[in-house]
N, C-alpha and C positions, 0 to 999 in steps of 0.2 A: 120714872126715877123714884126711889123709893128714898124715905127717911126717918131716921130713929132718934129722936132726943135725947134719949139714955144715951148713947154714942156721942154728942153734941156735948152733954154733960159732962162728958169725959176730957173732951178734948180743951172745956175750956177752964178744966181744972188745969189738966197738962200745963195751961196757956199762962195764968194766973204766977205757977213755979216756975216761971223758964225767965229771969230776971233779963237775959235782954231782948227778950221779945217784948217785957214791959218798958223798958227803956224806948226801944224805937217807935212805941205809939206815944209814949210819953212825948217823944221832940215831935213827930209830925203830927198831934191833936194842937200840942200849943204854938207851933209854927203857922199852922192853917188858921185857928182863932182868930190869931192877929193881924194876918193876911185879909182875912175876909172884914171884920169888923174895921178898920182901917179904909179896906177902899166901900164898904158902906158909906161912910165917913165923909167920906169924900167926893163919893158921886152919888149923890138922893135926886139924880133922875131912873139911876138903876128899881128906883124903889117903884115909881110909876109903869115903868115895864114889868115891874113883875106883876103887879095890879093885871095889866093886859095880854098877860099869858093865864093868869090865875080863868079871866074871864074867855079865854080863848078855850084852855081845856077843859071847862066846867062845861061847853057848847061843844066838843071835841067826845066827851064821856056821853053825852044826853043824846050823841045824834053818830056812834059809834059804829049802829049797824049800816049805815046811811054811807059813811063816810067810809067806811072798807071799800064797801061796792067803787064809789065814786074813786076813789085811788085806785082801785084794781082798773077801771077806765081809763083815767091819765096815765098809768104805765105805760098800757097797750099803746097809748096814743103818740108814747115818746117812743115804740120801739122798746119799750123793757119787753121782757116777759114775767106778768107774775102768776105768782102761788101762791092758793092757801094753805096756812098747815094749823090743822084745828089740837094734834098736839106736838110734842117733841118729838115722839120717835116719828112722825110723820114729819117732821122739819127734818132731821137726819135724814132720812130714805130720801128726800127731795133733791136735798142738796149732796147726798152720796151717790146719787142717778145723774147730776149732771160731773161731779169732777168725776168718777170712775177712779181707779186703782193706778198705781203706779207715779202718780204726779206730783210735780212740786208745789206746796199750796201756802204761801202766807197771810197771817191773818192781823187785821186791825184788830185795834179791844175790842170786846163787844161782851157786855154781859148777860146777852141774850143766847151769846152763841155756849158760854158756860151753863147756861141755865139748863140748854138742853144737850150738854155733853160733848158740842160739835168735833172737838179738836180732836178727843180719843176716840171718835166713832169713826173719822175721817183716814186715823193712822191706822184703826184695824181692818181698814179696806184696802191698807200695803201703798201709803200716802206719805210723804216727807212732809209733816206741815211745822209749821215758825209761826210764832208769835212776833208781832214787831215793833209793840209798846215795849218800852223798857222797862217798866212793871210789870206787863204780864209776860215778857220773857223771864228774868226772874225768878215769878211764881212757876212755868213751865218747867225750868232748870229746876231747881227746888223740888218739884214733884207736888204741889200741894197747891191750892185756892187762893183766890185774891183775895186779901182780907181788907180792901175796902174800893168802891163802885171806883171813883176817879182815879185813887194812889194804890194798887193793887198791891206793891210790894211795901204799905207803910208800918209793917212789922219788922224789916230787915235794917239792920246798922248798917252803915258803909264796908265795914269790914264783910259785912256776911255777904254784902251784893259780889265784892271786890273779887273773894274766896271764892263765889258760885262763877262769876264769868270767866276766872283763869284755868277754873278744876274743869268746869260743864264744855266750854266752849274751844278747851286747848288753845288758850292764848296766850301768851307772858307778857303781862303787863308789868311797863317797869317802874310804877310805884302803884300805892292805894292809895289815890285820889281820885276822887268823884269825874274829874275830866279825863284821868286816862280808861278808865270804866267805857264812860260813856263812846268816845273814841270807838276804842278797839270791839263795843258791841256794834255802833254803825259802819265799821269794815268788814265786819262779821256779816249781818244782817242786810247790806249790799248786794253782795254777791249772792244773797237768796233771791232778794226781789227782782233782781234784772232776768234772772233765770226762771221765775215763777210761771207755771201755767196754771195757777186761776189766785186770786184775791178773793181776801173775806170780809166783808165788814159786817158792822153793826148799823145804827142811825139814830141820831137825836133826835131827829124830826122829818116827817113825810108828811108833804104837802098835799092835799088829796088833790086841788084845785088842776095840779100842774103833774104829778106824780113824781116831784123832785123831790131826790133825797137829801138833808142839809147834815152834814157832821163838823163840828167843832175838837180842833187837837193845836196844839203845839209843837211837835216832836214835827209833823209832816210824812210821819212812816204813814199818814190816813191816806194820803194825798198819791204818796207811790202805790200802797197797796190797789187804793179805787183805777191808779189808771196805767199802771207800767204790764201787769200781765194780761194775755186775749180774754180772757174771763175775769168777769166783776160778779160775784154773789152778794147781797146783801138781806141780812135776817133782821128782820125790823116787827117788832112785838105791835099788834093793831092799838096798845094806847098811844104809840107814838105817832099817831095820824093827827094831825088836826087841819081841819077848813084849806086854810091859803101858803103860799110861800112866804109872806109877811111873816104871820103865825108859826112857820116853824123856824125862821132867823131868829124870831124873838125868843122862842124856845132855846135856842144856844147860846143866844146872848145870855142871861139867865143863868143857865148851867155855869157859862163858864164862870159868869161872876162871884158866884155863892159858892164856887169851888176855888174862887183866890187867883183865877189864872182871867184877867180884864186888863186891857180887853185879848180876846185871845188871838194867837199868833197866825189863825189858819180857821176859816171857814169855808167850810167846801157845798158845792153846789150839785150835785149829777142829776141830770134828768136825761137815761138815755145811754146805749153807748155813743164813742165818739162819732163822728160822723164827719163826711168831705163833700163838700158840692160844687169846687172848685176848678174840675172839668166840665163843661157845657152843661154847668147846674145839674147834674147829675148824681144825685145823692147814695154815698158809697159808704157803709158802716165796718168800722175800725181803721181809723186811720192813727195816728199816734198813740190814743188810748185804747181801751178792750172793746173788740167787735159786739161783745156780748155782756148783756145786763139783765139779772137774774134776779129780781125779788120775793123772798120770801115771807111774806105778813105769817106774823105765828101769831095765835088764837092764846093758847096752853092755859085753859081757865078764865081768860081775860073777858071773853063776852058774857060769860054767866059772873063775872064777877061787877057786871058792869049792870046788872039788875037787880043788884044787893045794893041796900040803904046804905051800911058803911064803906063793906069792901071795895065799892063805886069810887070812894073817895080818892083811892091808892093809885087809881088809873092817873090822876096827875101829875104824880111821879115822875119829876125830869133828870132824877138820876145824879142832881148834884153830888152828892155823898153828904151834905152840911148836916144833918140830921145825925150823922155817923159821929161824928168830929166832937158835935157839942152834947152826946148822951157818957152820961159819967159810968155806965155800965159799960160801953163799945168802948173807951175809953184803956178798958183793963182786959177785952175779951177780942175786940176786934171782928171780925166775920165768924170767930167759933160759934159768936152767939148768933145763931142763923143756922140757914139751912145748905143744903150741897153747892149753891150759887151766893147768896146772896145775904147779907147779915145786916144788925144793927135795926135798930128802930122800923127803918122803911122795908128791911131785907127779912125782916119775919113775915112781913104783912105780905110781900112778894111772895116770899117761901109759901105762906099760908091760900096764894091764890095760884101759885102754879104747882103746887105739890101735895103739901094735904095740912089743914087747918086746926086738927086734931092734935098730931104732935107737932106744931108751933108751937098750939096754945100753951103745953106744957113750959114749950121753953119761955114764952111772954111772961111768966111768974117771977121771972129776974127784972123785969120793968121796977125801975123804982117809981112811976108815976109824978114822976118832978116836972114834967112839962117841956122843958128846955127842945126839945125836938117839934112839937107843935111851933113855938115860938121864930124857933129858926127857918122852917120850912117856907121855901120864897110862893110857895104856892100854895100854902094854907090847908096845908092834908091834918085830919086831927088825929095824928097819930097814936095818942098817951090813948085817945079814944074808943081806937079800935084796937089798941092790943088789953084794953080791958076786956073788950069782948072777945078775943082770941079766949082770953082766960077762961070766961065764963064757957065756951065753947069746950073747952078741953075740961072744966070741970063737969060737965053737965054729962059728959061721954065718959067718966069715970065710973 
């Protein structure tokens, strides 16, 4: 996947004039603030937990190559099947070799599966695929990128979601209100899921200990995708491995809290597909849930990034988006400032580890170096730090 800054530049001039594109980061930046700082507030045992994720990934990053291996062993052990894929177009081919052509495929969020293109690579193999976040349906309707890691669509008014799901979806909804939206996208998005032949996720956390994958959601469209169709895929980036299943609950607890949604409404467990032993202990796989369980560990830069003094540091990235929310740059720019997945503060440093470091750096020149993104980071990434040296990095290559 290639990427051009000068293009980046462009778009987030575009982005700057488009007054209600600034509007609607305007209400969800200072909606989320308040949400988060609020239940900080109010629960400082959350604080201790992040202390013990902080030290989980720090031992998760140091012991990376260790710990692929050892998950790649508990899959097997559960009946997954997994894979490596050391880049993206090898995650594509992977997982374009098991769905094949013709099938219905819906997908949870996953910004791993943007990263490396999955969803258009999947439809040019003659695939019906759905998105079944309501943000990243949305941004799918829409034709364009999630412009931020948790709230995908937090660029869009109500009116524009309202517009997109009546024009995109051929519905008549009979007002523009946020619950008839939402309605009419889950009778919509129904009738995909019961008919699907493979699901797609992403994962918060993989346990190496167990090879359980742990995803945190609200919505529950995680919950149908993981287990209503015969096929489960799931693309899981190797920082998101650490040590034990403790370790990766903790990991979602975390997320969910610094992204304002605590505690969250849905934590999911899968290790394995379903299974029955109900007949004379005779263990039969698929029985309610998908007969089959597909994990994909993608590499995309992550273990040579995991031998760099700084870029090491980004491997602990749990994805909150909180870093997004409270920089006064993403603030006005949103995911323009980034790369083809991923923006903001943590999403250059992303971009600069799965794509190329070179044209980041240029775009890191928009850092106003304020801090606010170190400070908020529940797991201590020093962000303002290493997009200084992105900088130096694209200066030095001029």
């Amino acid at each position: 996947m290639t990427f051009n800054s000068l293009q980046a530049y462009q778009e987030i001039w575009d982005a700057l004039s488009d007054s209600e594109f600034q509007e609607a980061l305007r209400r969800a930046s200072t909606t989320s603030q308040v949400k988060v700082e609020e239940l900080l507030a109010e629960r400082r045992d959350l604080l201790e937990l992040c202390r013990e994720v902080v030290e989980a990934k720090k031992r998760s990053v140091d012991l990376l190559g260790e710990l692929v291996e050892r998950a790649y062993r508990s899959l097997e052990a559960v009946k997954a099947k997994p894979y490596y894929a050391e880049e993206a177009e090898e995650a594509r081919r992977i997982i374009g070799s098991i769905v094949g052509s013709g099938k219905l495929v819906v997908m949870a969020k996953s910004m791993a599966a943007m990263e490396v293109g999955l969803r258009g690579y999947l439809e040019s193999l003659g695939n019906e695929v759905w998105e079944t976040d309501l943000g990243e349906l949305l941004v799918q309707l829409e034709g364009s990128r999630p412009m931020h890691t948790i709230t995908p669509a937090a660029h869009m008014t109500r009116l524009k979601a309202v517009k997109l799901i009546s024009e995109k979806l051929g519905v008549k909804l009979k007002s523009d209100s946020v619950e008839e939206a939402v309605k009419a996208v889950r009778e919509f998005l129904r009738g995909k899921i019961v008919k699907a032949d493979v699901g797609v996720s992403g994962a918060n956390a993989l346990a190496a200990d167990t090879g359980a994958i742990v995803l945190v959601e609200n919505e529950s469209n995680i919950r149908l995708v993981t287990s209503t169709p015969p096929i489960h895929i799931a693309l899981v980036p190797i920082d998101k491995i650490v040590p034990t299943l403790l370790d990766a609950v903790k990991v979602a607890m975390v997320q969910a809290a610094y992204a304002g949604l605590y505690p969250p409404t849905y934590i999911n467990i899968i290790a394995g597909p379903s299974s029955t032993a109900d007949i004379e202990r005779v263990r039969v796989y698929g029985a309610q849930g998908p007969r089959e369980l597909h994990v994909v560990l993608l590499d995309n830069g992550r273990m040579k990034a995991s031998k760099d003094t700084l870029l090491k540091e980004q491997l602990r990235c749990i994805r909150c988006g909180r870093c997004q929310y409270e920089c006064p740059v993403w603030v006005h720019t949103a995911n323009k400032w980034g790369g083809p997945a991923y923006g903001g503060p943590m999403g250059l440093i992303w971009t600069a580890i799965t794509v190329d470091p070179i044209e980041t750096g240029k775009l890191a020149y928009l850092c106003l170096g304020c801090g606010r993104c170190d400070a908020s980071c529940p797991v201590e990434i020093p962000l303002s730090t290493i997009l200084r040296h992105l900088k130096s990095v694209a200066s030095r290559s001029s």
